[in-house]
C-alpha positions in Angstrom: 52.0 -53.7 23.7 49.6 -51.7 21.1 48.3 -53.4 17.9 46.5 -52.5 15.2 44.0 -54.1 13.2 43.6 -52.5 9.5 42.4 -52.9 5.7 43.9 -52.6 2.5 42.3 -51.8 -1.0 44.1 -52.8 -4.1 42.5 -51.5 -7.3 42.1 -52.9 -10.8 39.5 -50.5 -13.0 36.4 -49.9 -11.1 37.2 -52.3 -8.8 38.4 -52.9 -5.3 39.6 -55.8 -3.4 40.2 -55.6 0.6 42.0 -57.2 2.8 41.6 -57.5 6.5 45.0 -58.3 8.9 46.5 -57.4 12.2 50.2 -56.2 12.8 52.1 -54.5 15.4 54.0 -52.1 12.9 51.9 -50.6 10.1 54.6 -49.3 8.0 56.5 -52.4 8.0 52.9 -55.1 7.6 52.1 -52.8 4.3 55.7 -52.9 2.8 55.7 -56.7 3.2 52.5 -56.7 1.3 53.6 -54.3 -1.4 57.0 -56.9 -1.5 55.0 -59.9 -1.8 56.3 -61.4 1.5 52.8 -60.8 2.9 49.9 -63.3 3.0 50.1 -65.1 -0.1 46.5 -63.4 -1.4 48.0 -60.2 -1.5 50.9 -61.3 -3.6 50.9 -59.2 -6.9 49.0 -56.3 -6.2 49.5 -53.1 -4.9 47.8 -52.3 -2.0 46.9 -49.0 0.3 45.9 -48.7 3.7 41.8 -47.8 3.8 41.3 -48.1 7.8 43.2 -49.0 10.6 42.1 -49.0 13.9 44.5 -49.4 17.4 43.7 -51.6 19.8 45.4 -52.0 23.4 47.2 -55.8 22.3 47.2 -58.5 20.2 44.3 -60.6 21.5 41.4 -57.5 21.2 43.4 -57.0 17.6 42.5 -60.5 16.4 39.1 -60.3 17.4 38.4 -57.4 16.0 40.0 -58.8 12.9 37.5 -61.8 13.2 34.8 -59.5 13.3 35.7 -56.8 10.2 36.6 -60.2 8.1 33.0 -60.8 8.0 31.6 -57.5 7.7 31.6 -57.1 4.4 28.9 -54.3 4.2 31.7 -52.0 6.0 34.6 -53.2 3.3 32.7 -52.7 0.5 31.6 -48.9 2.3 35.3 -48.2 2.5 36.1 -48.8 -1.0 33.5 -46.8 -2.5 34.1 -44.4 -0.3 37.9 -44.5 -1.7 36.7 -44.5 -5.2 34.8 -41.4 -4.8 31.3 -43.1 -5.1 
């Protein structure tokens, strides 16, 4: 069973948050967020999908997740590269 591992940008101003997670349906993980039924520091924003990448099941998904958590270099990359910077 695929999974996918992906990050989210919510912006206020100039500014964008991320947010780094793991689902096995895309469509549905970013509704929930959006719905505020998703991870509680997403609640109250609205959020769009920056990345994603698919990974072959849930274990490489999860480590990958470990790994873009603390990559902040690359989040920060993304969301500039959003904003048109």
């Amino acid at each position: 069973m695929s999974a996918f591992v992906y990050v989210l940008g919510s912006f206020a101003g100039k500014t964008c948050r991320t947010y780094v997670g793991w689902t096995d349906d895309l469509d549905k993980r970013l509704t929930a967020h959006n719905n505020g039924s998703g991870a509680k520091s997403t609640r109250g924003r609205i959020w769009f999908l920056l990345y994603a990448e698919k990974h072959a099941g849930r274990g490489a998904a999860m480590s990958r997740e470990w790994h873009l958590k603390r990559d902040r270099a690359f989040r920060k990359q993304l969301a500039a590269t959003t904003l048109g910077r």
